[in-house]
Wavefront OBJ file of the C-alpha trace (Angstrom):
o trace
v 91.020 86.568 65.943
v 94.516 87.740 65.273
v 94.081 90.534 68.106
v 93.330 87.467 70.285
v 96.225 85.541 69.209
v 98.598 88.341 69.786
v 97.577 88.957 73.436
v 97.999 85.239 74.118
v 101.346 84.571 72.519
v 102.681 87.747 74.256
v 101.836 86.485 77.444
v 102.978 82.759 76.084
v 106.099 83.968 75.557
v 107.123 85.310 78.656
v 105.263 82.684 80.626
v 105.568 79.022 78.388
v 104.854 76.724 81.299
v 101.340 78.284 81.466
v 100.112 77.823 78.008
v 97.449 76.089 78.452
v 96.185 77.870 81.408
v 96.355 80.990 79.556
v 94.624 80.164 76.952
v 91.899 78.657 78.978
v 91.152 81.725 81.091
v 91.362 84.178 78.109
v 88.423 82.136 76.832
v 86.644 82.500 80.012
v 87.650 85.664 82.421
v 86.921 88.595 80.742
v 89.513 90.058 83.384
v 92.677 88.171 82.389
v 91.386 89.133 78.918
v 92.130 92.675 80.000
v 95.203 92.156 81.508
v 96.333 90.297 78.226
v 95.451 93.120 75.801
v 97.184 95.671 78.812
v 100.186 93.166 78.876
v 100.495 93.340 74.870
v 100.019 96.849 74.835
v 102.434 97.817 77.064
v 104.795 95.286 75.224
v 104.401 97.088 71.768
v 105.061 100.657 73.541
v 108.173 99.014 74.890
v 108.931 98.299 71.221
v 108.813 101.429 69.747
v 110.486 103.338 72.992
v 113.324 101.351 73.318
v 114.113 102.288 69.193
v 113.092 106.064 70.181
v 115.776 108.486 70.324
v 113.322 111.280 71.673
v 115.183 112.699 74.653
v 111.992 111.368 76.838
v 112.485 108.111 76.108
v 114.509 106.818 78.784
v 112.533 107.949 81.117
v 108.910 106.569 79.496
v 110.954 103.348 78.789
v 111.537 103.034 82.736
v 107.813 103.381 83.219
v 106.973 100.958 81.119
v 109.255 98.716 82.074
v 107.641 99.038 85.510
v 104.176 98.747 84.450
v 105.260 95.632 82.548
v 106.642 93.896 85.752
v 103.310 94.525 87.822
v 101.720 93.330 84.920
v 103.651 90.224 84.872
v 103.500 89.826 88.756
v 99.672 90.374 88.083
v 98.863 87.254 85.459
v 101.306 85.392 87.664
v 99.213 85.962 90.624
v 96.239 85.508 89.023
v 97.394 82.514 86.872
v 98.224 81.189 90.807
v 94.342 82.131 92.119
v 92.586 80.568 89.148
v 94.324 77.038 88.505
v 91.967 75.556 90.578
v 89.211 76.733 88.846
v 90.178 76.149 85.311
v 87.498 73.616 83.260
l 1 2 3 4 5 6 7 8 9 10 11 12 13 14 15 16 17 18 19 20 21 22 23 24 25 26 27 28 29 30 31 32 33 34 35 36 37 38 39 40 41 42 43 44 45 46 47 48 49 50 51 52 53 54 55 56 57 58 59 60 61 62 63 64 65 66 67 68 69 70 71 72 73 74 75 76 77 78 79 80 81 82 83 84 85 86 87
């Protein structure tokens, strides 16, 4: 359950007016499931690069910082396909 939790607030926190939308389709789409844990995970290598002093840093913290910002154009347009169908 805490797993859960973490992929939602994650995904709370960068998108608040959603909440409750979020939460609904994590409960029922196992795809925005996925993109939650992908969204978290990506979020926790972000972390731990941007306190990296590894000369390859910079470089993996660009790609992630890309890969976040599809991800977050991806629950956005997703979030925008589903409201309609939430319960």
């Amino acid at each position: 359950m805490a797993v859960i939790k973490m992929n939602i607030l994650a995904v709370n926190e960068r998108f608040p007016k959603h909440k409750m939308t979020i939460k609904r389709l994590y409960w029922e789409d196992e795809t925005f499931q996925t993109i939650c844990e992908d969204y978290q995970s990506c979020c926790q290598v972000l972390a731990r690069l941007s306190q990296s002093t590894a000369e390859e840093a910079p470089a993996r913290r660009r790609e992630y910082l890309d890969l976040l910002q599809d991800l977050e154009l991806e629950i956005l347009q997703y979030l925008d396909e589903h409201k309609e169908n939430i319960k």
